[in-house]
C-alpha positions as CSV (number, residue, x, y, z in Angstrom):
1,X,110.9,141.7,17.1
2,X,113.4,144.2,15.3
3,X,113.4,147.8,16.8
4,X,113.3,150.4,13.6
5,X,113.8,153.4,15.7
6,X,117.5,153.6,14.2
7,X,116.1,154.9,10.8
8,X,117.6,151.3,9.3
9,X,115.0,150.2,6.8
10,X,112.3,147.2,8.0
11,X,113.6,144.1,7.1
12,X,111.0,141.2,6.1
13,X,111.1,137.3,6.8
14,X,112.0,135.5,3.8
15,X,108.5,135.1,1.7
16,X,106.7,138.1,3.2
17,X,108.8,141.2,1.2
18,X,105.9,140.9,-0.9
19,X,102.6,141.1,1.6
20,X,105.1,144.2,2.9
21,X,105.5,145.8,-0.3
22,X,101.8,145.9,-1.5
23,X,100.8,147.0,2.3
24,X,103.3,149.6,2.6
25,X,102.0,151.0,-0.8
26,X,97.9,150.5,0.2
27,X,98.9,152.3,3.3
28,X,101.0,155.0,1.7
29,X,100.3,159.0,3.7
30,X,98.4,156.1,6.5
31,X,101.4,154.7,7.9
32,X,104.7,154.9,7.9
33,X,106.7,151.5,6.4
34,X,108.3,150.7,9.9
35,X,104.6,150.4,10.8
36,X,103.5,148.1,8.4
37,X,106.7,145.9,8.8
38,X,105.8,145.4,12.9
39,X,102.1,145.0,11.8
40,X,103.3,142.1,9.2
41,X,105.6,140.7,11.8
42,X,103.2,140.6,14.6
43,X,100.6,139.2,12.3
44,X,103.0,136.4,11.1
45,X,104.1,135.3,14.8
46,X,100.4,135.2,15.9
47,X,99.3,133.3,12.7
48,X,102.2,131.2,13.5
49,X,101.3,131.0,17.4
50,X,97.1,130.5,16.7
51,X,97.5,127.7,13.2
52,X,101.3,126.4,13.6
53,X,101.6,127.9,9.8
54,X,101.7,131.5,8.9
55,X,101.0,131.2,4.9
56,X,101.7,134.9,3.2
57,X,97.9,135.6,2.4
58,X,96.9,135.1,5.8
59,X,99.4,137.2,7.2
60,X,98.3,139.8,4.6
61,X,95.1,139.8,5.7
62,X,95.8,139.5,9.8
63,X,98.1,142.5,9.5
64,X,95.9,144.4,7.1
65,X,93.0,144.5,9.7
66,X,95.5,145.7,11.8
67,X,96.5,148.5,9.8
68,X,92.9,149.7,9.2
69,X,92.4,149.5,13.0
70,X,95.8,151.6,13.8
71,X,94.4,154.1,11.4
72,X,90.8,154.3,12.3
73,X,92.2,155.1,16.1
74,X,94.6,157.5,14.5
75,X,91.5,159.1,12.7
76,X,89.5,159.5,15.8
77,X,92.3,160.8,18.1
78,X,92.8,163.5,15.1
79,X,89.3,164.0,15.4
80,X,88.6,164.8,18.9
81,X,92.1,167.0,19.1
82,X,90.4,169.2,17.0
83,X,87.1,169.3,18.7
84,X,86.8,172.6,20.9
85,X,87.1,172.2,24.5
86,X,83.6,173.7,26.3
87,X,85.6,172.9,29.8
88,X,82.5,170.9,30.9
89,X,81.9,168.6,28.4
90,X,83.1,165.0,28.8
């Protein structure tokens, strides 16, 4: 898989620029578009891996569970960082 750390744009496989395009705009202020290009990515090798076939809407739909489990984690870490520590409480 492509590394994005070198602020280089994500790059979609030929047929998915689409799925990528209306994830990256659902996920707008979620996640950033390097995100969503690894989720697609990961979601089209493992479609790939699982079926032998990785048709664009079920990659849509593989990496958008992802995505709305990356940001439901994301939510929760936010939310206990900004719990107040008691010092005994677990």
């Amino acid at each position: 898989m492509a590394h994005y750390g070198d602020n280089r744009p994500p790059r979609y496989e030929s047929g998915y620029e689409e799925v990528g395009d209306r994830l990256t705009e659902e996920f707008a202020g979620v996640h950033p578009s390097a995100t969503v290009a690894r989720c697609v990515a990961a979601a089209r090798h493992g479609a790939q891996e699982v079926t032998g076939a990785a048709a664009p809407d079920l990659v849509e739909r593989i990496a958008r569970k992802h995505l709305q489990v990356l940001a439901i984690v994301a939510a929760e870490k936010r939310r206990q960082a900004s719990r107040p520590s008691l010092g005994n409480a677990p």
